[in-house]
C-alpha positions as CSV (number, residue, x, y, z in Angstrom):
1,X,-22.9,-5.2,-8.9
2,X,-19.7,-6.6,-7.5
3,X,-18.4,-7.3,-10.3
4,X,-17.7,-3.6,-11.3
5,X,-16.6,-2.9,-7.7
6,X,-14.1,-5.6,-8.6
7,X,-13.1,-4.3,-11.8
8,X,-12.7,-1.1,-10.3
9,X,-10.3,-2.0,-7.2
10,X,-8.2,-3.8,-10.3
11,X,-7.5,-0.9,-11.7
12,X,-7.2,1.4,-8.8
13,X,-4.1,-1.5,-7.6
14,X,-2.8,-1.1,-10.6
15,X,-3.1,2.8,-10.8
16,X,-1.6,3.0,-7.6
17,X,1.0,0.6,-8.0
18,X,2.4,2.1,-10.9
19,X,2.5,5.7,-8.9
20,X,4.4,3.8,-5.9
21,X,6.9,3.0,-8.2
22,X,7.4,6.4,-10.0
23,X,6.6,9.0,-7.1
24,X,10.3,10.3,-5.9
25,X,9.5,10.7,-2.3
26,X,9.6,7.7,-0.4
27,X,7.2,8.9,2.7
28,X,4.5,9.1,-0.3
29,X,5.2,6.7,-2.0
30,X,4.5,4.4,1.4
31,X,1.3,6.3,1.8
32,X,0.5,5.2,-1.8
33,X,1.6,1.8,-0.6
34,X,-0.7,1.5,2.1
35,X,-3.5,2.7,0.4
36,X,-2.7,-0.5,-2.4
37,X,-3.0,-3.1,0.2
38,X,-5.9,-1.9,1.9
39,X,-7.3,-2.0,-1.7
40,X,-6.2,-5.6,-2.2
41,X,-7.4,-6.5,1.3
42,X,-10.6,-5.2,0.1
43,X,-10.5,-7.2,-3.1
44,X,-10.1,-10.3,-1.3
45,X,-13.1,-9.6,0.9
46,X,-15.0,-9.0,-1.5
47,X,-14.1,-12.3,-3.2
48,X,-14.5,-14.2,-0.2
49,X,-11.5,-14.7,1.1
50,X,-12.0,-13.6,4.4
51,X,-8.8,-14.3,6.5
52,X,-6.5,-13.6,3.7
53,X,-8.1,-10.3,3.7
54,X,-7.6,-9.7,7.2
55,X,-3.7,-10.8,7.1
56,X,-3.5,-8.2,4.4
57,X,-4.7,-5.8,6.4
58,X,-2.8,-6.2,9.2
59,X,0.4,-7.7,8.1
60,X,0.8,-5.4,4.7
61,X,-1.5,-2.6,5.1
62,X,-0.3,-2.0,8.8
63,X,2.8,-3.7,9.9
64,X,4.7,-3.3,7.1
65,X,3.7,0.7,5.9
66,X,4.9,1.3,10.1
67,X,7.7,-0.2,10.1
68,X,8.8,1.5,6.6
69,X,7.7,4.8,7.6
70,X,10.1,4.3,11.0
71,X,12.9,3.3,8.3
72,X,12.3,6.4,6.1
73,X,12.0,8.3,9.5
74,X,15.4,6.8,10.6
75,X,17.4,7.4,7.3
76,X,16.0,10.7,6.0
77,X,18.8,12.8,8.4
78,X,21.5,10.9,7.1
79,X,20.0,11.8,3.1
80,X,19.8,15.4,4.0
81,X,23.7,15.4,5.0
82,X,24.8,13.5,2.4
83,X,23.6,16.6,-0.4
């Protein structure tokens, strides 16, 4: 049973790694972001690697998506006035 559960967050990582490349705005691409490493920190739970999953969780999925959202937040007046 876990093992297409597995499979299946393998290809959604991949699915939505691809679309956090290719999406042109950057708050959804971060949104697509997060949503990757919560499905990688889910990956390795289900693996068994418990604390890695929880530092992927907190440090990637949380940490990092906040403090690239504040960037985005930060810059996105200074984009608008440059067009």
């Amino acid at each position: 049973m876990y093992h297409y559960l597995e499979f299946f967050l393998i290809g959604l990582i991949l699915v939505l790694s691809i679309i956090a490349i290719e999406i042109r705005s950057l708050f959804r691409a971060t949104l697509v972001f997060a949503v990757m490493c919560t499905s990688i920190g889910v990956l390795f739970w289900l693996l068994g690697a418990y604390y890695v999953a929880i530092f992927q969780l907190l440090i990637y999925a949380g940490a990092m998506v906040v403090l690239l959202i504040a960037v985005i937040a930060l810059t996105a007046g200074e984009e608008r006035e440059m067009k």
